[in-house]
N, C-alpha and C positions, 0 to 999 in steps of 0.2 A: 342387804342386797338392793334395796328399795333407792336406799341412798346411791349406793354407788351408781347403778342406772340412772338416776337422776339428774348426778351430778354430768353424768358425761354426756345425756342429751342434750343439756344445754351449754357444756363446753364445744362439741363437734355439733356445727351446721348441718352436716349430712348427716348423721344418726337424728336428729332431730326433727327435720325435716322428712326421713324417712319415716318414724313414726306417727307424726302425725297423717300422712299419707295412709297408712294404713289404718289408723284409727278414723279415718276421713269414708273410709269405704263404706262406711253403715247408712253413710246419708248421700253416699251417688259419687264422691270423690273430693280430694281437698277443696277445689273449687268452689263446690257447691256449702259446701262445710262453714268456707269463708265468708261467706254471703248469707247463711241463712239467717243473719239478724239483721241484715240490710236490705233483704230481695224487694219489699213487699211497701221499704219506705222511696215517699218522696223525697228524693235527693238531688237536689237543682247544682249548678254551675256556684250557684252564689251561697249554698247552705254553710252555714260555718261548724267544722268536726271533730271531734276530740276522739283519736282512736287511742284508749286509756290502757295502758300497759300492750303497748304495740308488737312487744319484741322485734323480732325481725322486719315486722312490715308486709307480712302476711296479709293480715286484712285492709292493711291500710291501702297495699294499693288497686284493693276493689274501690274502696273512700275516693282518692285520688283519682278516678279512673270519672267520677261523677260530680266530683264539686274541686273546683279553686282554692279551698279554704279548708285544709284538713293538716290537722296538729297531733302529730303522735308523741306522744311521751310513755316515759318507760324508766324505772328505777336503777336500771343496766348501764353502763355505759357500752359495752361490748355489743346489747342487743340496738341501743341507739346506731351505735356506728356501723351496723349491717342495714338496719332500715334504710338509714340514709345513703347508701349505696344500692338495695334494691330498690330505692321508692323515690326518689330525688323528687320527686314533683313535690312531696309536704315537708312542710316544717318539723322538726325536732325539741325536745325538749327534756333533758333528766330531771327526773321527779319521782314524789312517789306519791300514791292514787289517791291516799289518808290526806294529806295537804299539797292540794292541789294550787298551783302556782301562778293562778286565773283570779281576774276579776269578779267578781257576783255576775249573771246574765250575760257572760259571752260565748257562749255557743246554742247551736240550735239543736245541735244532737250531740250527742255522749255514744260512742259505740266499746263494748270491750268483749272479748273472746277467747273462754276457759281460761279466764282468770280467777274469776271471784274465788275458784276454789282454792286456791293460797294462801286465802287471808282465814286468820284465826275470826272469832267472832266479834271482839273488840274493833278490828281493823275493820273488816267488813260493813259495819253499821257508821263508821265514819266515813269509808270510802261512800257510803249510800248521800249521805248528807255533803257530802263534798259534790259529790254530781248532781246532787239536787239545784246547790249553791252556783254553781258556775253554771247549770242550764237557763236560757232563757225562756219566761212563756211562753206555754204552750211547747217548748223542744219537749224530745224525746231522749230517753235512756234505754237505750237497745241491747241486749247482752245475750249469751249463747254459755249455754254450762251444763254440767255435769245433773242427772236429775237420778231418780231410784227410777228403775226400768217398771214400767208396767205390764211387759213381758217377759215374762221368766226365760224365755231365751237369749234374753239379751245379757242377763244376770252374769253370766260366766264370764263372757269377753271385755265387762266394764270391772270386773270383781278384779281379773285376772290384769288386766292393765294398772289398775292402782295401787295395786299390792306389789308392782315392778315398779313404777312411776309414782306413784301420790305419798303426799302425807296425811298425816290425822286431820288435816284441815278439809280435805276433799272429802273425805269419808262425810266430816260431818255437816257440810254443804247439802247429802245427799238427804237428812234428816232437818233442814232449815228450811221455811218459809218464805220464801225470797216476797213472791207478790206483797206478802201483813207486811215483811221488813220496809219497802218499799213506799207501800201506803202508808205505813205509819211516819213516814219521813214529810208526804204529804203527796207524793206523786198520785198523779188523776188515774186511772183508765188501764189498769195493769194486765194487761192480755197477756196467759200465758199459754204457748203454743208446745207439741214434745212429737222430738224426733226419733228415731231409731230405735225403736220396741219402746220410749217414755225414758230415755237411756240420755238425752238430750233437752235440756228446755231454752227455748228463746222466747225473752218477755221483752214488751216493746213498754214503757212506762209514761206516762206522760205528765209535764209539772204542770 
């Protein structure tokens, strides 16, 4: 069952878009949802931004919205070609987050949002070192994911979403140390923040 739901939120825009909607409510509404790994950074006109597995273009065009110089790439060709139709102000690029298709040192920030929990573990720790590699000193690696709830209230509605939605990958996101992962790549200064009963984490990293 898990598959099939899965598979069809990300064939149909509108079943997709309405889920996350609803899964957005826990932290004030998707808007807010979008934003909560960006809110709190300095993001100029001139900041240069990697919004890393973009799909649609959701968050990018908060990115977009605040700096000239935002790059979304995405392993999708289907989710590229909606970005770029909702988001036209940034750049596109098909990729995937493991080999990343960037220079050493060209960007300032790395932003990504409920993704990491896709990747197996293998993938994951190279995505980590891939954004290490293409952030510039001192940028930031901003990200927004799936955490174990610190309030048992929340336990149901995040259990009951990825047993519809998730695979074994999400689950065991919920049991990984994202911050050790992080720092042991080399990143400085790994603040991690948690939203929605602890159901939510956003860590802001810095190289």
């Amino acid at each position: 069952m898990a598959t099939i739901l899965r598979d069809l939120s990300y064939r149909y825009q509108w079943l997709y878009d309405g889920i996350s909607r609803v899964a957005a409510l826990t932290v004030g509404g998707e808007a807010t949802f979008r934003q909560l790994a960006i809110a709190d950074l300095n993001i100029t006109a001139e900041t240069v931004a990697l919004d890393l597995c973009c799909g649609s273009g959701q968050a990018t065009a908060f990115l977009a919205a605040r700096s000239q110089h935002v790059t979304g790439l995405d392993a999708s060709p289907l989710s590229i070609a909606r970005a770029q139709n909702n988001v036209p102000d940034a750049a596109y690029i098909e990729g995937f987050a493991q080999d990343l298709p960037f220079a050493d040192a060209s960007f300032d920030l790395v932003h990504t949002s409920a993704a990491l929990h896709e990747m197996d573990r293998s993938t994951l720790q190279k995505i980590i070192w891939e954004v290490y590699r293409v952030l510039k000193p001192g940028g930031v690696f901003t990200l927004v994911d799936f955490h174990t709830p610190t309030n048992p209230l929340f336990w149901p509605g995040l259990a009951l979403f990825m047993w519809l939605f998730e695979t074994e990958t999400a689950w065991a996101l919920l049991k990984a140390d994202l911050p050790g992962l992080l720092s042991a790549v080399g990143f400085q200064s790994c603040d991690r923040r948690l939203f929605a009963g602890g159901s939510l984490q956003v860590i802001h990293a810095y190289r």
